[in-house]
Gaussian input, Z-matrix of N, CA and C with variables (Angstrom, degrees):
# hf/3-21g

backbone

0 1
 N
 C     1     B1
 C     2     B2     1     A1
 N     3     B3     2     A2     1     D1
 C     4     B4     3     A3     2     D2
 C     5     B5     4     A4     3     D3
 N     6     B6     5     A5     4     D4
 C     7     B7     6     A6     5     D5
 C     8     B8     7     A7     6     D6
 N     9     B9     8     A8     7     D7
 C    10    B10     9     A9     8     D8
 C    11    B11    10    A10     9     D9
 N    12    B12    11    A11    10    D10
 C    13    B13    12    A12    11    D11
 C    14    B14    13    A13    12    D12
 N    15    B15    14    A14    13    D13
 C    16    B16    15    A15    14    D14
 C    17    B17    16    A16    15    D15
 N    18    B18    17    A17    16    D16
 C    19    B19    18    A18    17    D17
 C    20    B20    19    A19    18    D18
 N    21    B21    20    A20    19    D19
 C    22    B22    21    A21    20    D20
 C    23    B23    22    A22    21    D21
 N    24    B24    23    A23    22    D22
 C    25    B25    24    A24    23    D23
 C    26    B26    25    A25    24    D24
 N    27    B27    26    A26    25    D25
 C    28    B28    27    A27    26    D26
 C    29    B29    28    A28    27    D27
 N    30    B30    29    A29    28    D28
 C    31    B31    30    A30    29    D29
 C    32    B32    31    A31    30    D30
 N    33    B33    32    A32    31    D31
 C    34    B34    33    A33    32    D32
 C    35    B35    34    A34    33    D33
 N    36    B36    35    A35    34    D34
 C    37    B37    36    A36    35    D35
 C    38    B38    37    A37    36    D36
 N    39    B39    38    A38    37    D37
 C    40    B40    39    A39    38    D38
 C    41    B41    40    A40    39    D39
 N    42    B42    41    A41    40    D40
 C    43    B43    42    A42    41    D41
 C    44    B44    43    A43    42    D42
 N    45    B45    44    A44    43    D43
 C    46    B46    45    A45    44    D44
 C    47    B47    46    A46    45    D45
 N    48    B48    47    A47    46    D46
 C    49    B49    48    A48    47    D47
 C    50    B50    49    A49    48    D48
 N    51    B51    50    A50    49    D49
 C    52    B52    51    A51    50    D50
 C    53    B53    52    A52    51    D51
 N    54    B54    53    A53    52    D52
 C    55    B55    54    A54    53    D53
 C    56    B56    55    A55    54    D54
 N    57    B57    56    A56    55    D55
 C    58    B58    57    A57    56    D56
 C    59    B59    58    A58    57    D57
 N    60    B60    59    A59    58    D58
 C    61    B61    60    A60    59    D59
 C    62    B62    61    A61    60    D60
 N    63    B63    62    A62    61    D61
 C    64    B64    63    A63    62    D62
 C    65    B65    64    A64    63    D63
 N    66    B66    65    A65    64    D64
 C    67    B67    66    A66    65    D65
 C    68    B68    67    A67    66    D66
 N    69    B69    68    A68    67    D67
 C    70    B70    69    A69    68    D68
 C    71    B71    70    A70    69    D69
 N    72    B72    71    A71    70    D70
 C    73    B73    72    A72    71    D71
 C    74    B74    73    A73    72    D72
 N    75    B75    74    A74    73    D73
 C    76    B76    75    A75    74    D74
 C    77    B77    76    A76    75    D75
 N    78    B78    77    A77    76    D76
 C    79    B79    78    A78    77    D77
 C    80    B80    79    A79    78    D78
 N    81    B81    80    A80    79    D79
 C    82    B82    81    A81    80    D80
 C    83    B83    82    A82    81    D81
 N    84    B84    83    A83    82    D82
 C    85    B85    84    A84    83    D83
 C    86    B86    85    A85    84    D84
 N    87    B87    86    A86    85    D85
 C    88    B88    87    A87    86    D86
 C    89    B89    88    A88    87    D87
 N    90    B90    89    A89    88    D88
 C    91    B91    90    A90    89    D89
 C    92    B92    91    A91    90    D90
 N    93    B93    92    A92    91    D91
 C    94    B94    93    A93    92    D92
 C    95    B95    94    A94    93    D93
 N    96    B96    95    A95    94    D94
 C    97    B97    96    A96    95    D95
 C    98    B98    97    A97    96    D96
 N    99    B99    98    A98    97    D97
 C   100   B100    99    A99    98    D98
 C   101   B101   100   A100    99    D99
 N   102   B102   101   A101   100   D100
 C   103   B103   102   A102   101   D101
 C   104   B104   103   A103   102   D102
 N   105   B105   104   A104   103   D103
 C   106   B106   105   A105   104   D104
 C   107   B107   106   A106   105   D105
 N   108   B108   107   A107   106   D106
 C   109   B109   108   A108   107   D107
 C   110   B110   109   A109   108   D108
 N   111   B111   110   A110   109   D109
 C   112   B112   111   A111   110   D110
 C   113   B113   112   A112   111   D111
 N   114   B114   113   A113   112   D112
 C   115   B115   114   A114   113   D113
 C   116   B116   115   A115   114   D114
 N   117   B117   116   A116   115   D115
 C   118   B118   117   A117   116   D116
 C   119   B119   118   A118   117   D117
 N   120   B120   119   A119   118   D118
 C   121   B121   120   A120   119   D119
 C   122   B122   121   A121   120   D120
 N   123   B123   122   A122   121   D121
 C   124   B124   123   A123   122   D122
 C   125   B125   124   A124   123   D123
 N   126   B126   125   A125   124   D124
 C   127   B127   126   A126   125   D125
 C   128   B128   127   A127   126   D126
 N   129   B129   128   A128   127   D127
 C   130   B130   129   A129   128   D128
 C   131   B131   130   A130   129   D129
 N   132   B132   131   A131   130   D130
 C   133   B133   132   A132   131   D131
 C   134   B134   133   A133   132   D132
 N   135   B135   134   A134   133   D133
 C   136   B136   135   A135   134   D134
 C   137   B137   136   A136   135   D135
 N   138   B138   137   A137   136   D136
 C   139   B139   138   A138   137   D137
 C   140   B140   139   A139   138   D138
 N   141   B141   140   A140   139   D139
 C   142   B142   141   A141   140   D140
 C   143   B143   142   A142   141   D141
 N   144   B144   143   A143   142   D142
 C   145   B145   144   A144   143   D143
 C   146   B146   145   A145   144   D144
 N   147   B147   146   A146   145   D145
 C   148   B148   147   A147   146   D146
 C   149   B149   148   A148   147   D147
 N   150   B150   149   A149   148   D148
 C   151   B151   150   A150   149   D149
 C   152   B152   151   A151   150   D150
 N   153   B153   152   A152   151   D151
 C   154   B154   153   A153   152   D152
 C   155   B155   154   A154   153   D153
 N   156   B156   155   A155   154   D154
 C   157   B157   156   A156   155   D155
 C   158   B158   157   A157   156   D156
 N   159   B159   158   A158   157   D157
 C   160   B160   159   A159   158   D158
 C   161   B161   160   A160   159   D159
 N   162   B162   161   A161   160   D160
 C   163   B163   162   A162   161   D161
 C   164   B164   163   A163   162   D162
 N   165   B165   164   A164   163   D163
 C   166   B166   165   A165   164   D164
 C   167   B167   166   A166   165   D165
 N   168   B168   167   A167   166   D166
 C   169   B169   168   A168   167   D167
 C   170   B170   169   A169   168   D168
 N   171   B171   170   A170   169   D169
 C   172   B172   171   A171   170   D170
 C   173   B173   172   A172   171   D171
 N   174   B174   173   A173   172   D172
 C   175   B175   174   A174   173   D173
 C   176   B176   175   A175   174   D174
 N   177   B177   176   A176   175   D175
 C   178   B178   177   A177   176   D176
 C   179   B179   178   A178   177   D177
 N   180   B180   179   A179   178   D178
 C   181   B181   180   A180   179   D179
 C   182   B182   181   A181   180   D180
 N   183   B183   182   A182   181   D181
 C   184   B184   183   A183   182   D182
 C   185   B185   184   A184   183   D183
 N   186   B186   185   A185   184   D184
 C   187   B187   186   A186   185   D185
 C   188   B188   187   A187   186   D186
 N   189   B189   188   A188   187   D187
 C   190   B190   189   A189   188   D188
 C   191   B191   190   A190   189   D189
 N   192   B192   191   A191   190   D190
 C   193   B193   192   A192   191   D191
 C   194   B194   193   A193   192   D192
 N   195   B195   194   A194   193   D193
 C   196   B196   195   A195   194   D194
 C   197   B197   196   A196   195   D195
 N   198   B198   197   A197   196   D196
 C   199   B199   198   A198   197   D197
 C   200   B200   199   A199   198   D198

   B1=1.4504
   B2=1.5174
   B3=1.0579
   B4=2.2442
   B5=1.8473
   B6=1.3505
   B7=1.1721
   B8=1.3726
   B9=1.4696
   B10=2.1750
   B11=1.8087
   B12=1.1859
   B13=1.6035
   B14=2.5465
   B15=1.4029
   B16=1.2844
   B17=1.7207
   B18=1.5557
   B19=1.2085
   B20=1.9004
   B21=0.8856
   B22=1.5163
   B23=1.5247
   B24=1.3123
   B25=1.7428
   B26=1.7215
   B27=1.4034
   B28=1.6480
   B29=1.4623
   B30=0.9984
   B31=1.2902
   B32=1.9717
   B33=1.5930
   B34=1.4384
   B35=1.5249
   B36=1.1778
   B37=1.5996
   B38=1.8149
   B39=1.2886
   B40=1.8224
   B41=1.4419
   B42=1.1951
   B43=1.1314
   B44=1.9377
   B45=1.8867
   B46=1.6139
   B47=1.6631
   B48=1.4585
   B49=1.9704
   B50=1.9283
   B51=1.4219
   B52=1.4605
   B53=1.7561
   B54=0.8306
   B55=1.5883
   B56=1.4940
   B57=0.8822
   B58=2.0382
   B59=1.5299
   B60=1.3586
   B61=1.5189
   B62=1.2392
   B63=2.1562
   B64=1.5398
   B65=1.1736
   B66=1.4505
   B67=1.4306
   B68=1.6333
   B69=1.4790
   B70=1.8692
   B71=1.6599
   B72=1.3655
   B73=1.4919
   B74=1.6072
   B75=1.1435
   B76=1.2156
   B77=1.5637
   B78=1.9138
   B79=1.2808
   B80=1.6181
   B81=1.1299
   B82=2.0571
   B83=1.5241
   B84=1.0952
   B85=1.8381
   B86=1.7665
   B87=1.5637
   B88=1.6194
   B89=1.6384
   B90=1.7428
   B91=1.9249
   B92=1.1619
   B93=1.8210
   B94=1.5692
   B95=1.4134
   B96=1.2204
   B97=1.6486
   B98=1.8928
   B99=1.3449
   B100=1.3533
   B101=1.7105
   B102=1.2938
   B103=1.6039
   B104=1.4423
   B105=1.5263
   B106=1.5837
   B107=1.8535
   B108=1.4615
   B109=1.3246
   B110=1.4163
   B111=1.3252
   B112=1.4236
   B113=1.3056
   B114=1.2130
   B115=1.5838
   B116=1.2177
   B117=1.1231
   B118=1.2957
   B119=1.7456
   B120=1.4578
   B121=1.1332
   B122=1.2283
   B123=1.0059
   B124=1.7498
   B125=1.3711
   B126=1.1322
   B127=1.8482
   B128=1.6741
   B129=1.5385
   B130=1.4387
   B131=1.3677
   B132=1.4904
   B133=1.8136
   B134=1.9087
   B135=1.1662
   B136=1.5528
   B137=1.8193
   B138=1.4266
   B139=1.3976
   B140=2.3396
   B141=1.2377
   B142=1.6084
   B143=1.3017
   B144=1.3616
   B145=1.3637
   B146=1.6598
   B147=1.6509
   B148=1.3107
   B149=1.7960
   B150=1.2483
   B151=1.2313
   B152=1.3838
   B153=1.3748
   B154=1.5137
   B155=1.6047
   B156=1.4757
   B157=1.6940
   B158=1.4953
   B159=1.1595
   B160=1.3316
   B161=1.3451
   B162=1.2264
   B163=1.3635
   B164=1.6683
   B165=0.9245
   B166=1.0500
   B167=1.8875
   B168=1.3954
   B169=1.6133
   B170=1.2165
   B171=0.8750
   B172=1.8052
   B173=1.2934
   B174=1.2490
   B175=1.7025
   B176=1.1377
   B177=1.7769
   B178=1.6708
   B179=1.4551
   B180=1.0978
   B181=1.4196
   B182=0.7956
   B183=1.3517
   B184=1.5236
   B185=1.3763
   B186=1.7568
   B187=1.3146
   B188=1.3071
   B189=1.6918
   B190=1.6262
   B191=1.8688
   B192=1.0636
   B193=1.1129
   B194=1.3302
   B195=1.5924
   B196=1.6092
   B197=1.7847
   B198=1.4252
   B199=1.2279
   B200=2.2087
   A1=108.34
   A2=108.34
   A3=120.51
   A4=88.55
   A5=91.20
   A6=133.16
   A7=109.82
   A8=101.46
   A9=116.09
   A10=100.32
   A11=120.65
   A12=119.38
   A13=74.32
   A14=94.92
   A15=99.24
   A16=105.53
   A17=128.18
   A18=134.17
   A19=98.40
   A20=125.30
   A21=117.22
   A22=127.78
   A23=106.72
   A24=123.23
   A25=93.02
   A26=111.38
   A27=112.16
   A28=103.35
   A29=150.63
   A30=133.32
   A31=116.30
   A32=124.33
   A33=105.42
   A34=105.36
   A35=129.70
   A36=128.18
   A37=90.01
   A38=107.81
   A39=98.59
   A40=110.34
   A41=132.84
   A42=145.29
   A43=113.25
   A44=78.63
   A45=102.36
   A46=95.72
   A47=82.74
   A48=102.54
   A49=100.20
   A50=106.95
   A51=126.53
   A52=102.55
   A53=108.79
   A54=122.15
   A55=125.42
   A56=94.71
   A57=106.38
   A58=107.47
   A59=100.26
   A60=142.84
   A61=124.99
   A62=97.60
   A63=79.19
   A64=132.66
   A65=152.40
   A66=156.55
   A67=81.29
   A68=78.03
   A69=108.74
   A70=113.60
   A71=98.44
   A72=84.93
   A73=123.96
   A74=107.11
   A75=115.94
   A76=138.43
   A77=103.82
   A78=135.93
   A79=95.89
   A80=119.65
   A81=126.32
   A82=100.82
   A83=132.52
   A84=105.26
   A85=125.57
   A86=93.76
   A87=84.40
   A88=102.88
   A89=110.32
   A90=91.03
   A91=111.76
   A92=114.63
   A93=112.39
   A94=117.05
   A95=133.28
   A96=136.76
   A97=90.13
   A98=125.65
   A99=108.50
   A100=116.84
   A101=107.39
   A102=97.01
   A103=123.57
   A104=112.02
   A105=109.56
   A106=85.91
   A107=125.46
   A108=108.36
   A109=112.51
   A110=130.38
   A111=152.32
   A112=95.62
   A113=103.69
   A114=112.78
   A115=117.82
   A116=128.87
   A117=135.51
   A118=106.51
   A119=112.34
   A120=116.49
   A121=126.45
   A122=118.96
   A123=132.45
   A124=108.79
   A125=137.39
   A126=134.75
   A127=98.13
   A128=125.35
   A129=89.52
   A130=129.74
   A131=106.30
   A132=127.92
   A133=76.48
   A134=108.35
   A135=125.58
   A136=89.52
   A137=108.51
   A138=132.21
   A139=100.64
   A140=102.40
   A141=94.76
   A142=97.64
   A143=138.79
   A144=147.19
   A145=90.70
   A146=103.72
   A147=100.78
   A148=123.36
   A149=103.10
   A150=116.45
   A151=131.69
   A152=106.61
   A153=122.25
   A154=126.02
   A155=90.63
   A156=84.22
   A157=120.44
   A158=125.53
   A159=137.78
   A160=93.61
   A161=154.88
   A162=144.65
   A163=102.41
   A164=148.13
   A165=163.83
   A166=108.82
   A167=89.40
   A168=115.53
   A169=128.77
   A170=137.13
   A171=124.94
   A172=99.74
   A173=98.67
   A174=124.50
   A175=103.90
   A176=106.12
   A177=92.72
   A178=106.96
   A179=137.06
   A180=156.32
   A181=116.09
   A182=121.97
   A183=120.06
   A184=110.89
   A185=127.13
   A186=110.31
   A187=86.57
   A188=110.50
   A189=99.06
   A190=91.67
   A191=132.28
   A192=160.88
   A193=125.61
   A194=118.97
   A195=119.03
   A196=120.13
   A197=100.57
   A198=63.76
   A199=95.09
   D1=122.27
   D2=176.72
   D3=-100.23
   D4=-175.38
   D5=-168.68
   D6=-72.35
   D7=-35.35
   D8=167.11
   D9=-51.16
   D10=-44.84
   D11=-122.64
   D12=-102.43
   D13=-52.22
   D14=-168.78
   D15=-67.41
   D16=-17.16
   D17=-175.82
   D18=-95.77
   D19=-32.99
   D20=165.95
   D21=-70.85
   D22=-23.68
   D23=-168.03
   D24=-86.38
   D25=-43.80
   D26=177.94
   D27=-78.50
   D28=-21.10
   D29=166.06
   D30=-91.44
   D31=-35.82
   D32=146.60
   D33=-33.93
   D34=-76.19
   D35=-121.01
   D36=-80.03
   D37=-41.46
   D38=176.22
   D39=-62.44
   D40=-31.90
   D41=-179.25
   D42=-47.24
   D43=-46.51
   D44=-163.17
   D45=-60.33
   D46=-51.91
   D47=-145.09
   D48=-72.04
   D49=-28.08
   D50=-169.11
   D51=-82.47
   D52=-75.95
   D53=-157.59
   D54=-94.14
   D55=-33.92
   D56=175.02
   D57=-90.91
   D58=133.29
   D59=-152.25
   D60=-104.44
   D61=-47.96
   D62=173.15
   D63=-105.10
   D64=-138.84
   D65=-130.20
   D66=-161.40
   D67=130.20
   D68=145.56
   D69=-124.75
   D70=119.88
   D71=177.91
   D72=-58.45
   D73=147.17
   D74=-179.15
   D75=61.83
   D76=23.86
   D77=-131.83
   D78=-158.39
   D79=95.90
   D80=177.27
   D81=-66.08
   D82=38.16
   D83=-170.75
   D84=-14.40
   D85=-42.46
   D86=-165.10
   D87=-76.18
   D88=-28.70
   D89=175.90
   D90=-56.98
   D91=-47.76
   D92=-175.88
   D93=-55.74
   D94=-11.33
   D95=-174.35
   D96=-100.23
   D97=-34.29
   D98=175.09
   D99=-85.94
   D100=-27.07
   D101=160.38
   D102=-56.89
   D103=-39.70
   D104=-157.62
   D105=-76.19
   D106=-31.21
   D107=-171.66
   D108=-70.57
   D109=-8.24
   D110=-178.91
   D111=-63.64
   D112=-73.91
   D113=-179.61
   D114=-48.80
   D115=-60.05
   D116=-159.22
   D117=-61.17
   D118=-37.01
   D119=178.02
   D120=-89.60
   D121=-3.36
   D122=152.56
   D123=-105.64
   D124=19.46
   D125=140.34
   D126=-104.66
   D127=-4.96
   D128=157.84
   D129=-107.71
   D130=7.77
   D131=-176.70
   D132=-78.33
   D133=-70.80
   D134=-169.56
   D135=-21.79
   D136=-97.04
   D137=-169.98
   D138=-31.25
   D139=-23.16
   D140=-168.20
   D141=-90.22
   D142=-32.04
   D143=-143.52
   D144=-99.74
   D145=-42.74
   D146=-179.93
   D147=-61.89
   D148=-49.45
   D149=169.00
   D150=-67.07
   D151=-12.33
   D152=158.42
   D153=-69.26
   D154=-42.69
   D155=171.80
   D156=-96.57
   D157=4.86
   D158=167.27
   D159=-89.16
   D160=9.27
   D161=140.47
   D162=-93.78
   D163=-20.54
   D164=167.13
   D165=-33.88
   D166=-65.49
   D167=-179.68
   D168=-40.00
   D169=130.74
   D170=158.63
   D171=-132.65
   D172=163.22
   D173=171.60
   D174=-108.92
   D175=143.76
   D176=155.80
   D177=-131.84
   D178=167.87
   D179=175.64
   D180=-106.43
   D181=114.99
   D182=170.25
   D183=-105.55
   D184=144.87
   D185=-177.24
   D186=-125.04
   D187=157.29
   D188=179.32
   D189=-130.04
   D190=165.06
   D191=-157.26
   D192=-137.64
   D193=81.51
   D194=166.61
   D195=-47.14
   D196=132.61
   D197=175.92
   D198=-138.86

């Protein structure tokens, strides 16, 4: 999960929890619009932390030389 997947799930779920009106039976819209914003915002802490330590990293190369 990137920053796409956690930035779409927080805008469904505000969408859900914010703006939509009607009823599904047997169906909370507004919890399901506050879960998906749950999510979404802990896959983008997820996605930053991840990408933080993958900058973190280095490689090194060693070349060695017969000689």
């Amino acid at each position: 999960m990137g920053y796409g997947i956690g930035i779409a799930l927080v805008a469904i779920g505000l969408i859900l929890a914010l703006a939509v009106q009607d009823a599904v039976p047997g169906v909370d819209l507004t919890m399901v619009g506050w879960i998906c914003t749950g999510v979404g915002i802990v896959a983008l802490v997820l996605a930053a932390i991840t990408m933080n330590n993958n900058r973190r990293r280095t490689d090194v190369v060693e070349t060695r030389r017969e000689v």
